[in-house]
Every structure is written in structure tokens, then in C-alpha cells.
C-alpha positions as CSV (number, residue, x, y, z in Angstrom):
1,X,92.3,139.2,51.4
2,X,94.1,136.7,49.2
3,X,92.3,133.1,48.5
4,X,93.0,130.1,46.4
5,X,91.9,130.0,43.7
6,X,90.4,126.3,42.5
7,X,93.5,125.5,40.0
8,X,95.6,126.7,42.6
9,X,94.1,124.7,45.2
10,X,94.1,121.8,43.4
11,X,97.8,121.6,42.7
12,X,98.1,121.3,46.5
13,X,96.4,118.2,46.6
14,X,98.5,115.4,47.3
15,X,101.6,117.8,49.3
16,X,103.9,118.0,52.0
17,X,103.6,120.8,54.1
18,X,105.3,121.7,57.3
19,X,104.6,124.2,59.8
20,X,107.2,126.9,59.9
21,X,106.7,127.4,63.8
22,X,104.2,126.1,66.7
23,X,100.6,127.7,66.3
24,X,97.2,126.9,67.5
25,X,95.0,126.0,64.5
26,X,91.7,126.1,65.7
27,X,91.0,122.3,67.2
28,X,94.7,121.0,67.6
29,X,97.7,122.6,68.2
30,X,100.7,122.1,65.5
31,X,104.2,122.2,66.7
32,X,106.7,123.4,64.3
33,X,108.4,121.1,62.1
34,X,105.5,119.2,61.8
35,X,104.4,117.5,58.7
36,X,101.3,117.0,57.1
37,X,99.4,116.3,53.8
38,X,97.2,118.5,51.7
39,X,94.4,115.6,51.3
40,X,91.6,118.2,49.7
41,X,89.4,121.7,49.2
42,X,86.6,122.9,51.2
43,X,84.5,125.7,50.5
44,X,84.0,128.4,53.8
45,X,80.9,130.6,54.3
46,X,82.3,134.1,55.8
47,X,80.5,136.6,57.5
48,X,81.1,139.0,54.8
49,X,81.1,137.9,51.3
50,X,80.9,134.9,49.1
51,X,82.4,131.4,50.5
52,X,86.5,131.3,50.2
53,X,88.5,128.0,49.3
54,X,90.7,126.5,52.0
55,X,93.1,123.7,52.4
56,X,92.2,120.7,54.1
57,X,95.8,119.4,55.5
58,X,96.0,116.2,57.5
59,X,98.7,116.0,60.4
60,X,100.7,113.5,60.8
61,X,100.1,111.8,64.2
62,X,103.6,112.6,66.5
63,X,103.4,109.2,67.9
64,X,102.6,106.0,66.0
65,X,99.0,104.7,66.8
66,X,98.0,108.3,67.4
67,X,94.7,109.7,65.4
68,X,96.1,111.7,62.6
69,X,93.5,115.1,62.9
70,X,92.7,117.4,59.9
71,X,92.8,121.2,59.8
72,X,91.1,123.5,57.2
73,X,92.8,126.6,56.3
74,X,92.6,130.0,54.3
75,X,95.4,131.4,52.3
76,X,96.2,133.9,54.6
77,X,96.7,131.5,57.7
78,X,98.3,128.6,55.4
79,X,100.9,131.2,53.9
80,X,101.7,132.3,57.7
81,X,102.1,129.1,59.3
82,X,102.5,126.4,56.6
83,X,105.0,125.6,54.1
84,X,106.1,123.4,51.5
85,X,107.9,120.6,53.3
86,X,111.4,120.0,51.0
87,X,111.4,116.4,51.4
88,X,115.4,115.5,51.1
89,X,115.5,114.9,47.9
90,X,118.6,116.0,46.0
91,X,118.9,117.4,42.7
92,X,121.0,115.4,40.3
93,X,124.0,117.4,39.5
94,X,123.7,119.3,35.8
95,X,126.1,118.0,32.9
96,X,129.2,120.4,32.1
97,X,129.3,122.0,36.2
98,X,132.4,121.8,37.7
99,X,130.7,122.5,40.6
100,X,127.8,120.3,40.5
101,X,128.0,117.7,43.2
102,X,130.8,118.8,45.1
């Protein structure tokens, strides 16, 4: 089974994620398309094994004034249901493409 490493992790810190569809993850249920922060590492005890590092991810509340709630995930679940959420931003066009920008 895969696991993140610490560097790894770390570089999550601070992310966008979004869920690629609806999924049940463990205490709330995550709708697809919906956002939320990677806001830190926690180390799990398995039943087999040393501890692994997960991925704690904060959601962001669906309505304002709603409690935002925090998941912790492995690797395996995070790479099945979670992505890297491409905020809008664009590129700027390279120098010398025709192309660029069009």
C-alpha cells in the first residue's frame, strides 16, 4: 500500500483539493466538486504495521455560516477521491507562440 511520505506530505500543506465525485468519508459525506484545504499531517496506528501518514483536509462549508468539518486521509483513499483543485488561473501566454493566447 502506497503512503506519503513526510516531504511529500508536507508539500500538500496549504492546497486546494477537490473531490473528483460524491463519497462517504468516514464522518461527513463529500459531494463531488467540492473543495477543501490540506491544513496538516497526522500520523495513523494500523492494525498491521507501523503508523502511516495521512492528510488532514478541511471542507469547505456548502453554505455560509455552516461548520467547515475536517477529514483525515491515506494515500490510497486521497488518490481515489481527491484531487488537486485547478483554481482558474491562466497561464500567461509564452513569447514567440503564435498560438499562445488565442
Amino acid at each position: 500500500m502506497a503512503q506519503f511520505t513526510l516531504d511529500e506530505a508536507k508539500r500538500w500543506i496549504g492546497r486546494t483539493v477537490i473531490a473528483k465525485t460524491a463519497w462517504h468519508a468516514g464522518s461527513a459525506q463529500m459531494a463531488a466538486e467540492q473543495q477543501g484545504t490540506v491544513i496538516g499531517v497526522q500520523g495513523e496506528h494500523t492494525l498491521q504495521g507501523p503508523p502511516i501518514l495521512c492528510l488532514a483536509v478541511q471542507l469547505w462549508p456548502k453554505k455560509h455560516g455552516d461548520v467547515p468539518n475536517v477529514i483525515v486521509v491515506p494515500k490510497s483513499t486521497f488518490n481515489e477521491h481527491l484531487c488537486l483543485s485547478h483554481t482558474g488561473e491562466v497561464p500567461s501566454p509564452s513569447n514567440g507562440d503564435p498560438a499562445a493566447g488565442a
